[in-house]
LUMTI-8544 format. One record per residue (C-alpha): x negated, y, z negated; residue number from 1. Coordinates in Angstrom, 3 decimals, always signed. Example, Ala and Ser with C-alpha at 12.3 -4.5 7.8 and 13.67 -1.06 7.14 Angstrom:
<<-12.300; -4.500; -7.800>; 1>
<<-13.670; -1.060; -7.140>; 2>
This chain:
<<+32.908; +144.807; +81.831>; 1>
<<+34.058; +147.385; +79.443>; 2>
<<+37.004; +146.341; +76.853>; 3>
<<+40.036; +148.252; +77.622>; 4>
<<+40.593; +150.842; +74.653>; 5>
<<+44.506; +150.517; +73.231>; 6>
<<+46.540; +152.840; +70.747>; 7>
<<+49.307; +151.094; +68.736>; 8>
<<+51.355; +153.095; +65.774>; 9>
<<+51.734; +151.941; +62.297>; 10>
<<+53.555; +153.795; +59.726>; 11>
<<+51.930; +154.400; +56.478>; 12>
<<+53.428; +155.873; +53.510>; 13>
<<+53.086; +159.755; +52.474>; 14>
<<+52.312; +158.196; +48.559>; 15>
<<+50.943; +155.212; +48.060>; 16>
<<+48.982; +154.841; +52.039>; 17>
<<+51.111; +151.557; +52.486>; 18>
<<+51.829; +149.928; +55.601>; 19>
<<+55.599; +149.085; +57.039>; 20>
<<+54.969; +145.698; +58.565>; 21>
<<+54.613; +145.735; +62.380>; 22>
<<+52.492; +147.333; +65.155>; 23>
<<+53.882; +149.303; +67.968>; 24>
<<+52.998; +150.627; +71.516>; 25>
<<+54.712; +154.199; +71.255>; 26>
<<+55.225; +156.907; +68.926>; 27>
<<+58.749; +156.616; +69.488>; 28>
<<+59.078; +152.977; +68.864>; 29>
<<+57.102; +153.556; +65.623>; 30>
<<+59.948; +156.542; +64.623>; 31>
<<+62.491; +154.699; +65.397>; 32>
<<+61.458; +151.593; +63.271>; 33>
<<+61.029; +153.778; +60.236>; 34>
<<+64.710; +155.407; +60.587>; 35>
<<+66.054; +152.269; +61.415>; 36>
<<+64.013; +150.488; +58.069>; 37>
<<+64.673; +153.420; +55.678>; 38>
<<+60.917; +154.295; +55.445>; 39>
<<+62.104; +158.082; +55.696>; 40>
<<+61.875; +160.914; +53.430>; 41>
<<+63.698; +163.968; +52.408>; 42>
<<+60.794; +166.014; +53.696>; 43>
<<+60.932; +164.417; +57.081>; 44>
<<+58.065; +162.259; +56.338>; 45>
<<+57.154; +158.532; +55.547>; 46>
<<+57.711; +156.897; +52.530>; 47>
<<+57.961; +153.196; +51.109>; 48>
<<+61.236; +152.117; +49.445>; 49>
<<+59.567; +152.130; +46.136>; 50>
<<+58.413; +155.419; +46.966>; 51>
<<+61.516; +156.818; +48.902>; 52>
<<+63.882; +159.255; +46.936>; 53>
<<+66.097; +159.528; +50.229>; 54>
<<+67.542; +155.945; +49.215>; 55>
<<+69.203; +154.253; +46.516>; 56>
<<+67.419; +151.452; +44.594>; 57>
């Protein structure tokens, strides 16, 4: 029996390559997340809070 092949997101900062905590099962859970955590940038992309000149530290 073959194992069953599955795709889960992660988002990964633009700078550093680090990874917001948690896994999920569509792209648009995984955009959502990093709105709703403040993991995005002024260019539209992903980046950490220590990396992230969209937000306040």
């Amino acid at each position: 029996m073959a194992m069953p092949i599955t795709a889960t997101y992660e988002v990964k900062c633009d700078a550093c390559w680090g990874v917001m905590d948690g896994e999920y099962d569509t792209r648009e859970e995984a955009e959502a997340a990093r709105e709703e955590l403040g993991w995005t940038d002024l260019n539209g992309g992903s980046a950490c809070p220590e990396h992230n000149t969209a937000t306040e530290k």
